[in-house]
N, C-alpha and C positions, 0 to 999 in steps of 0.2 A: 461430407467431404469427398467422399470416392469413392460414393453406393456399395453397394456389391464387389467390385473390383478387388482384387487384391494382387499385393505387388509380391511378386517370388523373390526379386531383389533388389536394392537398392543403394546410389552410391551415394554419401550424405561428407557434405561441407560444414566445418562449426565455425561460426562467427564468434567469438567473444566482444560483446557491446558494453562491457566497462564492467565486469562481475567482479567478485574477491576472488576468482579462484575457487570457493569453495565449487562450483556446480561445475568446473573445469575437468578437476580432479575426478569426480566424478565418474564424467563422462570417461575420462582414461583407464577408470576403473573398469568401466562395460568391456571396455577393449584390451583388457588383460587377458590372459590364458582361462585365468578361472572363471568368469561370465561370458567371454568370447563371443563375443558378437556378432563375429563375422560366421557362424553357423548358420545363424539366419538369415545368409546371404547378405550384408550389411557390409559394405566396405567404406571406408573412410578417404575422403578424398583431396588433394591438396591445391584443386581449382574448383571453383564456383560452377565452370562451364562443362561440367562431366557430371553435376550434381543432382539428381533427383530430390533428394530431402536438406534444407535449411536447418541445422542445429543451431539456435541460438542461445544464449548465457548470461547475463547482464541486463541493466536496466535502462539502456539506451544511453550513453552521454553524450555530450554534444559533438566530442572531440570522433567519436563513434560512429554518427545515423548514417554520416554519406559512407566513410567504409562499406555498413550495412545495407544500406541501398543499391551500392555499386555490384554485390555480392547477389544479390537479389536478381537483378537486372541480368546479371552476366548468366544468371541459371537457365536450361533448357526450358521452351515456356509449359509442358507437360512433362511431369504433374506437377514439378514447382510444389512440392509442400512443405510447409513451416510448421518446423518445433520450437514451443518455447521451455525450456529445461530452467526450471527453478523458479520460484518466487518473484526474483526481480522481474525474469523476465517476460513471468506472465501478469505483474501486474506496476513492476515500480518498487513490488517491497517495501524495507524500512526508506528509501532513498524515494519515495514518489516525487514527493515535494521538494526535491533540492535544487540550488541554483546550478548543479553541476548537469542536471539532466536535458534533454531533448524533452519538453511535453508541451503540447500547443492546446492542452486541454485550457479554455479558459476559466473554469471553474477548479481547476487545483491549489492543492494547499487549504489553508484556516480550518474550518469544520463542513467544505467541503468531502465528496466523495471521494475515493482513492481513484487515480487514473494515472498511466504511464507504462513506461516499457515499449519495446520495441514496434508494437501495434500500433504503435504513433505514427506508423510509416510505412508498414512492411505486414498483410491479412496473415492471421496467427492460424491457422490449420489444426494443430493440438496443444495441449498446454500440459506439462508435467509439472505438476507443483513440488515445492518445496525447498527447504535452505538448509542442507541442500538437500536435493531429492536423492534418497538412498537408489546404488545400481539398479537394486530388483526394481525399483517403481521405474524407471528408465526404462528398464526391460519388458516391464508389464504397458508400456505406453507405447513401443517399438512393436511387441507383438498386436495390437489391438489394430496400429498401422496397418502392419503387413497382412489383417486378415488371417493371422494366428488363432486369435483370442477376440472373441465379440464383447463390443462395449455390455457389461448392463448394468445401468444404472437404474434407480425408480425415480420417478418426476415426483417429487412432494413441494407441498408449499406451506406455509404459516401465515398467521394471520398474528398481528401481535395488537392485543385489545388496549383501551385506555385505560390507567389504573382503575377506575369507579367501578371495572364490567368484569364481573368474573368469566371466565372461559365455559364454554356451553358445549363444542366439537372437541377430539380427539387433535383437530388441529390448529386448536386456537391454544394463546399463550396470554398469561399475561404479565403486560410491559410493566417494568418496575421502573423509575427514575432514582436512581442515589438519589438521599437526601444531604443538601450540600445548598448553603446561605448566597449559592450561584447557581445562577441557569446554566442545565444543560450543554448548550455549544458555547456559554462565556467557558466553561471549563476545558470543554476541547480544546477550541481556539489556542489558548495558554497553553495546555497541554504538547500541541506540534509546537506553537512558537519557544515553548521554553528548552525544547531538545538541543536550537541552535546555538545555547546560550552556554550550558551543564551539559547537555548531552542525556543517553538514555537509561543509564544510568541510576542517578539519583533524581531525575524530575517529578519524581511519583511523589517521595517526602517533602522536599523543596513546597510544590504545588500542593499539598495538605495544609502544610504550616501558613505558610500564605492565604487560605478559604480560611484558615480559624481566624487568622487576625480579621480577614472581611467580615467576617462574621461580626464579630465583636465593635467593629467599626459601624456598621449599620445599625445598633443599637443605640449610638449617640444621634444628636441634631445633624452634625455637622459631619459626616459619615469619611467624609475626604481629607477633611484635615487630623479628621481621629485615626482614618487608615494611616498617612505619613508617620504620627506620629508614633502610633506603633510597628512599624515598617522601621522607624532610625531605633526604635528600642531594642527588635531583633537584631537590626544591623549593628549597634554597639556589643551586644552579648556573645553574636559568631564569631569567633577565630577563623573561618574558612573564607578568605574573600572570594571566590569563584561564590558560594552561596549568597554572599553578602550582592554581589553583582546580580545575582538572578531575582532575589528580592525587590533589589528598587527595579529590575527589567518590569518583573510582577505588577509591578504596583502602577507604571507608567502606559503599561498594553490593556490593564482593566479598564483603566479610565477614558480611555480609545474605545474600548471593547463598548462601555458603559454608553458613551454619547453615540458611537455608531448604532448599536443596537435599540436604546432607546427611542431614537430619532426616527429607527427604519421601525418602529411598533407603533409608534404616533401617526406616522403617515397613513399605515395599512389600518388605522381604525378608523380614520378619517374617510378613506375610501371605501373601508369595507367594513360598518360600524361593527356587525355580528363576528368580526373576526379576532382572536383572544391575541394579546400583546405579547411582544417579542419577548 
């Protein structure tokens, strides 16, 4: 980011780009008496256009980016560096996939990869994790800035084998799949989709109950009519209609889940007979 350089001090802007508050506070904690930040030369500032360093907070929402932008834009064009202070708004957080956010990743959401947050629009320079990220880590991410305190981190990597292969290096692992009467990413998929429905809550139990009846469904001929019909026998039995609603959600997104994924592992063996189905 800024080689060798170090900055003796700095004036820093915070954006809040749609957080809870939590990583807000925070930040107001650095700037209390007791961590005092401004020891380190660090002053807080209440225009963009005096700003050396970008503090950002949130996970981009839509109502948000151009504020963000505008704040961006208006900063001195050296050194212009960007903090992203928390979880969201180094990656999106729990909120990646929502309809409330900024993310023009086209691959976000279902059992895609997580992407979002501010970097959608604005090059992230350091990232301070966490929800929220206690003072001292703020502190420790501010000095490493300033050329206080040297990054060191170690570069490792992993290799994660197929179940059949036991690990042979120090840095190999090996991949377990849960055992569960559903594929892999059919269970993600549900997984995000069913948070919209129940929330985060209870979707862990909800989405158990649900894989046993699958389960038991696939043991008959008719796997589909035998799913509904155990799908309306839980649903007569729960008193909770929020559950009773996520069950039949359940049962209506597999069967999507089921013909999409099926159809896209027919294709690819057609094309690529050596290649094992979806």
């Amino acid at each position: 980011m800024m080689g060798k350089q170090k900055l003796k001090s700095v004036w820093v802007y915070h954006v809040d780009a749609g957080s809870c508050n939590g990583c807000d506070i925070e930040v107001l904690d650095v700037l209390s008496p007791y961590y005092d930040l401004e020891r380190f030369g660090i002053k807080v500032v209440p225009n963009p256009r005096h700003a050396d360093v970008l503090f950002i907070t949130g996970p981009l929402t839509r109502q948000t980016r151009i504020a963000l932008k505008k704040a961006y834009e208006a900063m001195p064009p050296k050194p212009r560096i960007v903090v992203a202070v928390g979880t969201c708004a180094s990656s999106g957080g729990i909120f990646y996939n929502s309809y409330a956010l900024y993310n023009t990743s086209p691959q976000r959401g279902r059992d895609r990869l997580r992407s979002g947050g501010p970097e959608m629009i604005v090059p992230i320079d350091m990232y301070i994790p966490g929800c929220p990220p206690s003072p001292e880590e703020i502190l420790y991410g501010v000095a490493q800035l300033l050329g206080i305190k040297e990054k060191k981190m170690k570069g490792e990597y992993w290799i994660a084998l197929p179940p059949t292969q036991e690990p042979s290096g120090e840095n190999e692992i090996k991949f377990k799949i849960p055992e569960r009467p559903i594929p892999l990413r059919y269970w993600l998929t549900l997984r995000e989709e069913l948070r919209r429905v129940i929330g985060y809550y209870d979707r862990e139990a909800v989405l158990e109950d649900f894989i046993a009846l699958v389960g038991k469904a696939f043991e008959d001929e008719n796997p589909k009519e035998k799913l509904h019909d155990l799908v309306t026998g839980y649903f007569l039995k729960e008193t909770d209609s929020r559950i009773k609603v996520a069950m039949r959600f359940l049962e209506n997104e597999f069967w999507k889940l089921y013909e999409e994924y099926h159809s896209m592992g027919e294709g690819l063996k057609e094309k690529y007979p050596v290649t094992a189905g979806v």
